[in-house]
N, C-alpha and C positions, 0 to 999 in steps of 0.2 A: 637816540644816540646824538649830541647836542658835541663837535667839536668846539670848545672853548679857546683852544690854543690857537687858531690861525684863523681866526676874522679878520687880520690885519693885513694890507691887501702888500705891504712892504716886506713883513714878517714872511708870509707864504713865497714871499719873491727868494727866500732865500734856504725855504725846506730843501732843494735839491741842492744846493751847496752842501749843508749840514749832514745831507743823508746820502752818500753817495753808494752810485749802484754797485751790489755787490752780489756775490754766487748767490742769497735767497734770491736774488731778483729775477738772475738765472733760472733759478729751480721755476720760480713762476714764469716767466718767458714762454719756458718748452711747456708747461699746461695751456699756456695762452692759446701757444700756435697751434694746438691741436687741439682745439675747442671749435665751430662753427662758431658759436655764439658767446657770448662771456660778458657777464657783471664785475665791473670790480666795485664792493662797495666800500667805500672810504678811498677812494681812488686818487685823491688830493691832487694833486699835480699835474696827474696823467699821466707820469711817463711810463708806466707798465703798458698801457695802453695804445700809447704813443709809438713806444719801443716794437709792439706787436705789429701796429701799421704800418711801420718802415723796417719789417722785417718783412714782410708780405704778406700780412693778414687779410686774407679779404672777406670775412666774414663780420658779422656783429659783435659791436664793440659800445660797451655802453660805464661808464662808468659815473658812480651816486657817492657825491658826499653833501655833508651839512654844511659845511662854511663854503661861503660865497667867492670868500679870497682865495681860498684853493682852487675852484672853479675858474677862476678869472685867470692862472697860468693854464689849467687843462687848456682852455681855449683856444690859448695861442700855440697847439700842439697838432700833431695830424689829426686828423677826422676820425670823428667818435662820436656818441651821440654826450653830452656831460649834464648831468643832471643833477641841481640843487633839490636835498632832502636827504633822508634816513631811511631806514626800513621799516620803521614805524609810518611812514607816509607812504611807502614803495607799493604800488598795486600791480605786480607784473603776477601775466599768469601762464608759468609752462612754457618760458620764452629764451630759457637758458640753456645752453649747455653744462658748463660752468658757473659756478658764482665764487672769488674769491677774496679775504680778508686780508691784507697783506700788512705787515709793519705794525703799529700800535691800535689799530681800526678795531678789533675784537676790544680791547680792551679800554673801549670807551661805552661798551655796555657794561654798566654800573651796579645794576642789579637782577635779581633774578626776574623779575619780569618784563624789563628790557630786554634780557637772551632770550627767552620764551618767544619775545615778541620778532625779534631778529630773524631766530629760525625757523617760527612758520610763515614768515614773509620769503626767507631762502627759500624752502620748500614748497610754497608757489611757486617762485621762479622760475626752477628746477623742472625742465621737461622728463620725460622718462629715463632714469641712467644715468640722469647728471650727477653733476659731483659738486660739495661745497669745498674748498678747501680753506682754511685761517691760520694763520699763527697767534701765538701769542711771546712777546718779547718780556725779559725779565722787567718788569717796572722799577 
């Protein structure tokens, strides 16, 4: 899962202008906060995560994307753990409550053995009764 769009560390400065939060963001919020634990993968920014922390999340918050630039705003966000990679690198075992997809993130699995690959990495993740959740937005 190789995001292509936002390696540019200027470009990613300005995904939260372009994407402003709105009720899906919501809808994921209220699964955040009642998660212990939560993967966001393609988490870009951080602010789902962010949003969770300064809501009063006190549980594990960990959020995985590919591009580095995206990364480099998480950072500057509340405490999380932010990790560069994909779920094609991701080795979590049984450590989630939640794992989820939010915004264009599903849909930079390209082929079918990229989603193959994605979902047996979520369901590692995934301790007993967790949940994945994803969207997918019209392209």
């Amino acid at each position: 899962m190789a995001d292509r769009s936002f390696s540019d560390v200027s470009l990613a400065a300005l995904y939260d202008q372009l994407n402003p939060w709105g009720a899906g963001d919501d809808f994921y919020l209220d699964l955040v906060m009642s998660a212990r634990s939560v993967l966001d993968v393609g988490c870009g920014t951080g602010r789902l995560l962010a949003r969770a922390r300064e809501a009063g999340h006190g549980g594990r918050l960990c959020g995985l994307d590919p591009a580095a630039a995206m990364l480099v705003q998480a950072r500057r966000r509340a405490a999380a753990e932010w990790v560069l990679g994909d779920l094609g690198s991701a080795r979590w075992e049984r450590e989630f409550d939640l794992v989820v997809m939010t915004g264009h993130a599903f849909q930079a699995l390209l082929g079918d053995d990229e989603v193959r690959t994605a979902l047996a990495s979520v369901r590692r993740a995934l301790g007993d009764g967790g949940r994945f959740v994803f969207e997918t937005r019209n392209p």
